[in-house]
N, C-alpha and C positions, 0 to 999 in steps of 0.2 A: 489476428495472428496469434499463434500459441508459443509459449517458450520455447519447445521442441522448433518452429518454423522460424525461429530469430535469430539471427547468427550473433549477437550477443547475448545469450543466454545460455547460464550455467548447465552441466551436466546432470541428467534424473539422477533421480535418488532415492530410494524406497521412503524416505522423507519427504515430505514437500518444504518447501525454503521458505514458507508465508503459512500461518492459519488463520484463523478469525477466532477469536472468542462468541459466546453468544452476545451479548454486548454489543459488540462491535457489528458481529451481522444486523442483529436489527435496527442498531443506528446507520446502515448501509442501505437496508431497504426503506426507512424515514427520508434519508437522502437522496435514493434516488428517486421515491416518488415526485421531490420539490425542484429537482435539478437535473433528471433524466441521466444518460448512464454515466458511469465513471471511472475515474483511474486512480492510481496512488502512487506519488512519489516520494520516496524516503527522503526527509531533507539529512544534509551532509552535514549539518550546524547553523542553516543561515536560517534567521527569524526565528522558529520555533525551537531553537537547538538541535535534537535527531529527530526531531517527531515524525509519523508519518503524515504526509500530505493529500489530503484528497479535492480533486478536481473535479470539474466537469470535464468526460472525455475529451482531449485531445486539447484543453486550456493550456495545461503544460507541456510546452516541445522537447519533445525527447527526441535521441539521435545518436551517432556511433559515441557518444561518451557515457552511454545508458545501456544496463540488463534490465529484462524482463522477467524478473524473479518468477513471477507467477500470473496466471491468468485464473481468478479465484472461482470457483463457483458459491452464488449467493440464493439460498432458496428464496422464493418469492421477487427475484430479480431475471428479467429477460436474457438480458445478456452476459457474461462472465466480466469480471472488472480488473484490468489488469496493476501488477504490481510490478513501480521502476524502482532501480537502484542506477547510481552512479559508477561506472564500472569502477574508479579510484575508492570508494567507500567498498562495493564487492569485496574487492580485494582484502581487505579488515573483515570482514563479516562474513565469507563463504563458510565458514562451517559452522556457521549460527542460523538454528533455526530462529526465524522474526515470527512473533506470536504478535498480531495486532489486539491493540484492548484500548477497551472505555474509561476515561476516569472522568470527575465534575473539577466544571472547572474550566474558563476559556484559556486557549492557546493564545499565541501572540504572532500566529502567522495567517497567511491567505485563506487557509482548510475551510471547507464547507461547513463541518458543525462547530465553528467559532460561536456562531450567533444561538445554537442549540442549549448552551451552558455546557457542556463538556467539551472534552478534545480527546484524540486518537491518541495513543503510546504505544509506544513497541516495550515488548518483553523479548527475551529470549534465553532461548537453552543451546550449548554447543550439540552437534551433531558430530 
């Protein structure tokens, strides 16, 4: 399903709401070689503070309390990996773009590249 097909999901924008650093992408396609495809959930503060969260698709249940920020495209990745928010966090964050990035260093929550040595971060710019 694409953002545009999910009725929680923000309105276009000549922006997109999510990018990838190169970093990030290639620690995407490390990932999903190991763990087949994926998803990302922004956490709200629990476990990793705001980090972004990545899964094995469909590990985390999302539902009417969730947008679908984005459905990313990853080169070297089959299929598009989508990106959740909390519609309560949304609502703080709609007019920020979330740049996903790489730093060293384990996080302290579930995420897949826990055991890699780095973790995910979001950065962002107001739109």
């Amino acid at each position: 399903m694409t953002p545009a097909e999910h009725p929680g999901t923000p309105p276009a924008t000549d922006a997109p709401p999510v990018e990838l650093t190169p970093e990030a992408r290639e620690l995407i396609r490390t990932l999903r070689s190991k763990h087949g495809p994926l998803m990302f959930h922004q956490s709200g503060g629990c476990c990793d503070g705001s980090a972004p969260m990545c899964y094995p698709e469909g590990e985390f249940r999302t539902g009417g309390s969730d947008v679908l920020l984005a459905s990313l495209a990853v080169e070297g990745v089959a299929e598009r990996v989508p990106f959740w928010m909390s519609k309560s966090q949304y609502e703080l964050w709609r007019h920020t773009r979330l740049i996903v990035d790489v730093v060293e260093g384990r996080g302290s929550g579930f995420s897949l590249e826990a055991p890699e040595g780095v973790r995910f971060l979001i950065r962002s710019r107001l739109i």
